[in-house]
matplotlib code that plots the C-alpha trace (Angstrom):
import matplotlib.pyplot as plt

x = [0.0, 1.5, 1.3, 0.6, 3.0, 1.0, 0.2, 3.9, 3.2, 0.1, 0.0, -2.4, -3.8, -5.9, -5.8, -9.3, -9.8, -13.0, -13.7, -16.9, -18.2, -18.3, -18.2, -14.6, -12.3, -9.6, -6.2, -3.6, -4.2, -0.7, 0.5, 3.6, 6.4, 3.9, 0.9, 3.8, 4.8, 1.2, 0.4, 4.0, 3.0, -0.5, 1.0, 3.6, 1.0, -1.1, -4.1, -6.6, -5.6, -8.7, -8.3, -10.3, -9.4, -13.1, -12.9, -10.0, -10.8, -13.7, -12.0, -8.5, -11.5, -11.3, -8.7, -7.2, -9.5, -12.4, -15.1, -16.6, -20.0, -22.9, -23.2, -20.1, -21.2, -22.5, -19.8, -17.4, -19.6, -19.1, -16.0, -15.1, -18.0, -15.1, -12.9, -14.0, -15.0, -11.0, -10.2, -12.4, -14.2, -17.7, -18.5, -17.6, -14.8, -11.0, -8.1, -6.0, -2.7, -0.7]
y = [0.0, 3.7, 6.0, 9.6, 12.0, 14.6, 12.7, 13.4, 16.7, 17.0, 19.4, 18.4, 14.9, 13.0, 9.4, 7.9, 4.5, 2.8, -0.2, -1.0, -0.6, 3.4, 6.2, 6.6, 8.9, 10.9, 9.1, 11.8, 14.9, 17.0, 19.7, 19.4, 17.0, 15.3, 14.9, 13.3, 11.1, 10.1, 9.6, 7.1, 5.0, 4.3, 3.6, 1.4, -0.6, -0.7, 1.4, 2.7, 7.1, 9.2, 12.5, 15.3, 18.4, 19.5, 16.7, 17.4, 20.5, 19.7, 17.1, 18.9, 21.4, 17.7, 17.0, 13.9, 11.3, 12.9, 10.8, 12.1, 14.8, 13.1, 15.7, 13.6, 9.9, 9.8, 10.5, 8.5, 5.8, 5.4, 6.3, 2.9, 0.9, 1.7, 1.2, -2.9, -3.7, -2.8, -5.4, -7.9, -7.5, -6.8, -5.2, -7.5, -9.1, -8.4, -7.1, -10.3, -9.6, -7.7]
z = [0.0, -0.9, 1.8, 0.6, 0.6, 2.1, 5.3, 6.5, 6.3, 8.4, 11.4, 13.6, 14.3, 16.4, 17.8, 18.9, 21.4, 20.7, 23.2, 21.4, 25.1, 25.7, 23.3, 22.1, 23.5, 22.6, 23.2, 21.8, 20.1, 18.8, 16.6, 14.2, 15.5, 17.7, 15.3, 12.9, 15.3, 16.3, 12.2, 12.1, 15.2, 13.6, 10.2, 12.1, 14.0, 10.9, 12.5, 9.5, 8.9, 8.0, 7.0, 7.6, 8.6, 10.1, 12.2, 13.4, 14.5, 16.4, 18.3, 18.8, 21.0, 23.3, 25.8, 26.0, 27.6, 26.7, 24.9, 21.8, 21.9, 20.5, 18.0, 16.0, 16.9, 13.6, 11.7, 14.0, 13.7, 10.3, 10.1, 12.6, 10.4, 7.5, 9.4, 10.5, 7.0, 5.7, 8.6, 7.4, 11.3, 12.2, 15.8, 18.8, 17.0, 18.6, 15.8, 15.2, 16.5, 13.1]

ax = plt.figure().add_subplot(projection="3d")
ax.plot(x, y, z, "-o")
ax.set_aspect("equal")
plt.show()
């Protein structure tokens, strides 16, 4: 798979935890060097990347920990509904071990 090139020169991102029990939360939000780091370590533990930059503002408003407003479950929802049927997963089901 080719990563774009434009990814590695992103300046803010956002890393999400979903525990398919609670609403997901915000697990590390960074500018510059850290939102580059945070985009490597998902590429390098093969976590899905969705851009969007509206997104990202709204949850870079968040602080770490937080869970997500209702007002974006929908979109989050299908962004992780993408993000299972990549993985070959349905809801419930654990990542196999990459």
């Amino acid at each position: 798979m080719t990563i774009p090139q434009h990814l590695f020169e992103a300046t803010e991102a956002i890393a999400l935890k979903y525990d398919g029990t609670s609403a997901p939360r915000v697990a590390a939000h960074g500018e510059d060097d850290l939102a580059q780091a945070i985009i490597r370590l998902a590429l390098a533990n093969e976590v899905p990347v969705y851009e969007n930059a509206e997104l990202v503002s709204w949850l870079g408003q968040l602080d770490v920990g937080s869970e997500i407003p209702e007002q974006l479950y929908r979109i989050i929802a299908e962004i992780l509904a993408f993000v299972y049927e990549l993985e070959g997963r349905t809801p419930g089901e654990t990542r196999a071990p990459g």
